[in-house]
N, C-alpha and C positions, 0 to 999 in steps of 0.2 A: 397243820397236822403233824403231831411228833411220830417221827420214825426214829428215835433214837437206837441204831443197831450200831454194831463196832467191828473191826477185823483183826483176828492174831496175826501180825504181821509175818510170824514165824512161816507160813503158808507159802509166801510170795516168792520165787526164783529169783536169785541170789540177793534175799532178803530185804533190810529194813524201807522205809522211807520210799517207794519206787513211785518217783514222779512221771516216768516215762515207761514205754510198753519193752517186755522182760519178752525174751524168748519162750515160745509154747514149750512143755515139756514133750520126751520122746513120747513117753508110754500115753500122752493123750490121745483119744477116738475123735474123730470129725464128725460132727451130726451129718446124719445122713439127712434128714428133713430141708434141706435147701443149703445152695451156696451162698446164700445172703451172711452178713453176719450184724447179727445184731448187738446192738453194746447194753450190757445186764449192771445194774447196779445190786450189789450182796452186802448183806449185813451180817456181821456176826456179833460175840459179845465187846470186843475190842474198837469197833470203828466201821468204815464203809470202804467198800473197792470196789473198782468199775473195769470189768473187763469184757473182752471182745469173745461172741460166744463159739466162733467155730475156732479157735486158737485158743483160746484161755488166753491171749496176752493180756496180762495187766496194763492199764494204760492212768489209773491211777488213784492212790487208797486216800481215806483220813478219817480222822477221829473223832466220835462223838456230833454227828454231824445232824440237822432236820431237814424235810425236803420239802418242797413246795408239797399244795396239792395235787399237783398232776405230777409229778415227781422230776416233773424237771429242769428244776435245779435245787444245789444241795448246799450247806451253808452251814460255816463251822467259825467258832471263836476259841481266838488266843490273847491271854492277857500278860503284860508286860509293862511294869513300870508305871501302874495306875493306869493305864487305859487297855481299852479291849479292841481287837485288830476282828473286824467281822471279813469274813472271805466267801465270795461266792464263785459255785463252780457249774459248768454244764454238764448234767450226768449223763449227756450223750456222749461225751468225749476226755470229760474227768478236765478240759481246760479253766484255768483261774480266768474268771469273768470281769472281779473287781475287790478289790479290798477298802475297809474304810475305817477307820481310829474313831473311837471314840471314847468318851471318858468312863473312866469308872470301871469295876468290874461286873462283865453283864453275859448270857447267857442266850441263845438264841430259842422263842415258844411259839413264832408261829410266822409262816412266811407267803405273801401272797401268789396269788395265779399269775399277775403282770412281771414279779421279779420284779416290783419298785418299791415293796415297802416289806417290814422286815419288825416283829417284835421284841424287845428285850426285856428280862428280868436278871435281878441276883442272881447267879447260881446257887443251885440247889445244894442244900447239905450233902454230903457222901451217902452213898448209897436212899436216898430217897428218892421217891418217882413221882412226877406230878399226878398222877390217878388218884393220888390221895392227898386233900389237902392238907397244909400246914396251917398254924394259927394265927394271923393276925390283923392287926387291927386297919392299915395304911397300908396299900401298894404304889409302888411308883415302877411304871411301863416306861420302856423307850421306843419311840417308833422313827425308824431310818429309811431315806432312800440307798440302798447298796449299792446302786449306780456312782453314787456321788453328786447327785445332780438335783436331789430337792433335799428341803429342811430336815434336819432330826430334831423332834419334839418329846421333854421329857413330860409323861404327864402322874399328876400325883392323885389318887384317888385314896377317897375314905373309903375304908371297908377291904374284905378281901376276895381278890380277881384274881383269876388265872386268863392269858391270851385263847383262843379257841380258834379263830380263824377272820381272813381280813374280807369283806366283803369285795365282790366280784369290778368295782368301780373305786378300791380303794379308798372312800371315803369315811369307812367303819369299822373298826377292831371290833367283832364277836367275843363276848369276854363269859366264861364259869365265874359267875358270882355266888362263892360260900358261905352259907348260912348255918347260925351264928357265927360273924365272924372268928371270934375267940375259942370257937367250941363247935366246928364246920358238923354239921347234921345233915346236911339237905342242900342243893344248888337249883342255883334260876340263870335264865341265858339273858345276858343282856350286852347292851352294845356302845362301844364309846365312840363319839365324835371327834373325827381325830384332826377338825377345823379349830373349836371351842372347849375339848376338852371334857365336854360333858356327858353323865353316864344317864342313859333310859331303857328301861325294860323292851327285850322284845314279844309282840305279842305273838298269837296265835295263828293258824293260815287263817281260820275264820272269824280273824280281830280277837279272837276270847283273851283276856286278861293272862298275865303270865303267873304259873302256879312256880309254887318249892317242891320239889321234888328230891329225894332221897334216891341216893342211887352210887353204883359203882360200876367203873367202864369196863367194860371186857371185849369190845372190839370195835376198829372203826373204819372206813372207807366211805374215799370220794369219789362219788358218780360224775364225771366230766361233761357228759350229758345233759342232764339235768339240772347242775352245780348245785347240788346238793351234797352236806356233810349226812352221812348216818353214820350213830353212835350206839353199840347194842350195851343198855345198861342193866343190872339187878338189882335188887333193892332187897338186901339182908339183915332185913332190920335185928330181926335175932342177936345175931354176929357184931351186928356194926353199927349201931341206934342206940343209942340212951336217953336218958333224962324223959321218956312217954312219946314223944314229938313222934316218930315214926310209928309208934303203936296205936297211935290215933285215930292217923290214916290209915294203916294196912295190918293191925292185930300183927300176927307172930309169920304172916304169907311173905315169899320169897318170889315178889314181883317182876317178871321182866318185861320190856319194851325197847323199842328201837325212836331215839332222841332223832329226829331231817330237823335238820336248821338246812335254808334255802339261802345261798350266798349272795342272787341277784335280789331277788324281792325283800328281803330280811326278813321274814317270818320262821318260828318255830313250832314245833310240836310233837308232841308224845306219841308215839305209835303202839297201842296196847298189843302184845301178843296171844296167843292161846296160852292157857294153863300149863300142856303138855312142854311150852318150853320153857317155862321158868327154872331157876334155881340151880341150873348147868354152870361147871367151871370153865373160865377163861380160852381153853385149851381145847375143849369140846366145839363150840361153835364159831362159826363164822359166815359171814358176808359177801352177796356180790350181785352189784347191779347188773340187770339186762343191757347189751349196749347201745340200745335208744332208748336207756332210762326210761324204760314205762314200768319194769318189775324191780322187787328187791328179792334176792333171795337169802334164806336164812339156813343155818345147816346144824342140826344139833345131830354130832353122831354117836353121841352116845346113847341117844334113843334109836337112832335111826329114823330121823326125822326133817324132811325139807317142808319149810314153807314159802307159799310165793306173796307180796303184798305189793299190791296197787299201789304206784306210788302218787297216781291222782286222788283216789279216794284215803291213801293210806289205811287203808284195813287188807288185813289177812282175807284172800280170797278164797284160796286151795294149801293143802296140806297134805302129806301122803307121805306113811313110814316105808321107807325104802333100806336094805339090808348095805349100811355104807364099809363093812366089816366092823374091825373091835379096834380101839383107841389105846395103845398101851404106849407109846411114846410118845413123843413129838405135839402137837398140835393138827385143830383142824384146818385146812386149808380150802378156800372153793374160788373159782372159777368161769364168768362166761366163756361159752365160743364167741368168736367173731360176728359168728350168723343168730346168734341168739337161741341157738335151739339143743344145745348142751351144754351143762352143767357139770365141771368137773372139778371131784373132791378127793382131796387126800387127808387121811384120818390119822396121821403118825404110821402108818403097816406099811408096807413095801406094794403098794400096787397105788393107783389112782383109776377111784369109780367114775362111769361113762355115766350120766341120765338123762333122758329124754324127757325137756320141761315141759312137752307138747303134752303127752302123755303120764310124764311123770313114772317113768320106766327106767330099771337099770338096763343099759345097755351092754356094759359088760366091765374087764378092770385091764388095764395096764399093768403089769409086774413088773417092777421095778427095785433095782440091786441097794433098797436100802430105807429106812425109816422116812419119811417125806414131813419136812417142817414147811411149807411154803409153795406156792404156786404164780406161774407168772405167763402170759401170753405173750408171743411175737406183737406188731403191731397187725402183721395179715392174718392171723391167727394159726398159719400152718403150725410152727412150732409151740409145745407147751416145755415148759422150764419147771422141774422139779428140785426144790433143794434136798439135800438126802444127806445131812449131815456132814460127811466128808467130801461130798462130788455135786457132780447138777448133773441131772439126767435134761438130754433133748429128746423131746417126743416128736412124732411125725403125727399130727393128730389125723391125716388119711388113712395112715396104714396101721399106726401104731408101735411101727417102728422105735427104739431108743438107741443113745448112744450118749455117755459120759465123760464130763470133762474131772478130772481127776482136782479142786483145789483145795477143801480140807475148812472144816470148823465155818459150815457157812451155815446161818439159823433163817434167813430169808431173803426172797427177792424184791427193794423195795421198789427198784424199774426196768423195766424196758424197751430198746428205741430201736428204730433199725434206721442207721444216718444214711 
């Protein structure tokens, strides 16, 4: 799962490069929410840094990095003299785990749950994103142990693949296969053997045959629970479809759905939404599993709209417009509690709303000194972590208590751990 976020280094007390933990500054607040201190991995547009949250010390940055699915650990490549220097790190502590050479220049798109197996492609043109494919006809994947301790296998496939994710027993690369290759329209999930080499569709949770579907991502999160990926996709055909293909299927409608690709069983499937939330930008909605992966919940606030969905039946069960305020910066953010029974959302405004998924009631909102791009849980759930552009707010989520660490240019929280 790509988190590619980045850090202006210009942030960091007494500047570039800081491999080891930097004095807190004076003028920073001490959360009041617990003497624990947990260690937050942040992203901004330059790289990633890991610091300790009741100090702000930095303990250690870098650049253009992806992180596992449970985000714990992060992995970054340097290239030098024809080959590529892969590094891994623990973002519980920002320590180098292992570094490993290999040939060629290659990029790192997807990293498994065990921390033993690692995908590579070319690096991406300048300023392109993988969310939209490129065209072509041949991919060639690398798959590495970053330990150092099993085989790196290059494999070459006809057609065009993007990495998606490594299945739970490491014996499967989850591959975006886009169609037409030359002329990407539409993608199918399928999966490569990374014993033989060999690429097969995956099918359905209820065996059905694997369909094309047209579609563009707009947000994703892994249930650790469940091990499940969900991917919230739209399907604009208007905008983004030519040649009839999409017209086919869905006329001039601006489809959405949530893509669960299951990591242990390898099944896929399309989870249809309501009407009411198709068609929303990127920025608007967002995700977050229940944490015994029984619910998904969905956040569209520009309607003002939660839905909850079965993640056994996968279908929309309940739904309910709830007043989340007005969306003028930032992104939406959401949120479990610990105990499963709050929901908590930040819409770009200066506050994060309280809801009671029992009921499906606003409970009330947190004010908070500043635009909220991001949201992030302790691991006991006392503390919640708001990023607010310039700072991170600590929440007390018994009292509601805040208090802020002053570091500047931060757009999200991809982890956090309390060691």
């Amino acid at each position: 799962m790509r988190v590619r976020s980045m850090i202006l280094i210009s942030f960091l007390i007494g500047a570039a490069a800081c491999t080891g933990r930097t004095e807190p500054r004076e003028a920073r607040e001490r959360p009041a929410a617990s003497s624990l201190e947990d260690v937050l991995v942040l992203g901004t547009q330059d790289g990633t840094v890991i610091v300790g949250s009741s100090s702000g010390a930095v303990l250690s940055s870098g650049e253009d990095e992806v992180a596992a699915p449970d985000g714990s650990r992060l992995y970054a490549t340097t290239q030098l003299d024809g080959s590529t220097f892969l590094e891994a790190r623990d973002s519980s502590t920002g320590d180098v785990l292992s570094t490993t050479e290999l040939d060629g220049r290659l990029d790192v798109r997807a990293a498994s749950l065990s921390g033993r197996a690692v995908a590579l492609m070319r690096p991406l043109p300048a300023g392109v994103d993988s969310t939209y494919a490129l065209p072509r006809t041949r991919t060639t994947i690398v798959v590495t142990d970053p330990t150092g301790e099993g085989a790196t296998r290059r494999y070459q496939l006809k057609g065009n693949f993007e990495p998606e994710a490594f299945s739970v027993d490491d014996t499967r690369l989850f591959l975006i296969q886009y169609l037409p290759a030359e002329a990407p329209h539409a993608y199918r999930v399928t999966f490569l053997r990374l014993l033989n080499g060999r690429v097969d569709p995956v099918f359905g949770r209820f065996k059905t045959p694997p369909e094309r579907m047209p579609g563009i991502r707009l947000a994703q999160v892994f249930d650790p629970t469940s091990e499940q990926l969900y991917t919230l996709y739209t399907n604009r055909a208007a905008e983004h479809f030519h040649d009839g293909w999409a017209d086919a299927s869905y006329g001039d409608r601006e489809v959405s759905f949530v893509h669960v690709l299951n990591l242990r069983q390898g099944w896929a499937y399309c989870a249809g939404l309501p009407r009411s939330l198709w068609g929303q930008p990127a920025r608007a909605q967002a995700m977050a599993p229940s944490p015994d992966g029984r619910f998904l919940y969905i956040v569209d606030s520009m309607r003002g709209l939660i839905a909850e969905m079965d993640t056994k039946s996968l279908k929309v069960t309940r739904s309910e417009r709830i007043d989340l305020g007005t969306l003028e910066h930032g992104r939406t953010s959401a949120r479990m509690s610990a105990d499963g029974n709050t929901l908590y959302v930040g819409v770009g405004g200066s506050a994060v709303s309280r809801i009671d998924v029992e009921r499906f009631e606003l409970l009330g909102r947190w004010p908070l000194p500043g635009d909220v791009t991001g949201l992030a849980l302790s691991d006991d759930g006392v503390r919640l972590y708001a990023a607010l552009g310039d700072s991170l707010a600590v929440v007390d989520t018994g009292t509601g208590d805040a208090a802020t660490l002053s570091l500047g240019r931060i757009q999200s929280i991809l982890h956090v751990a309390t060691p």
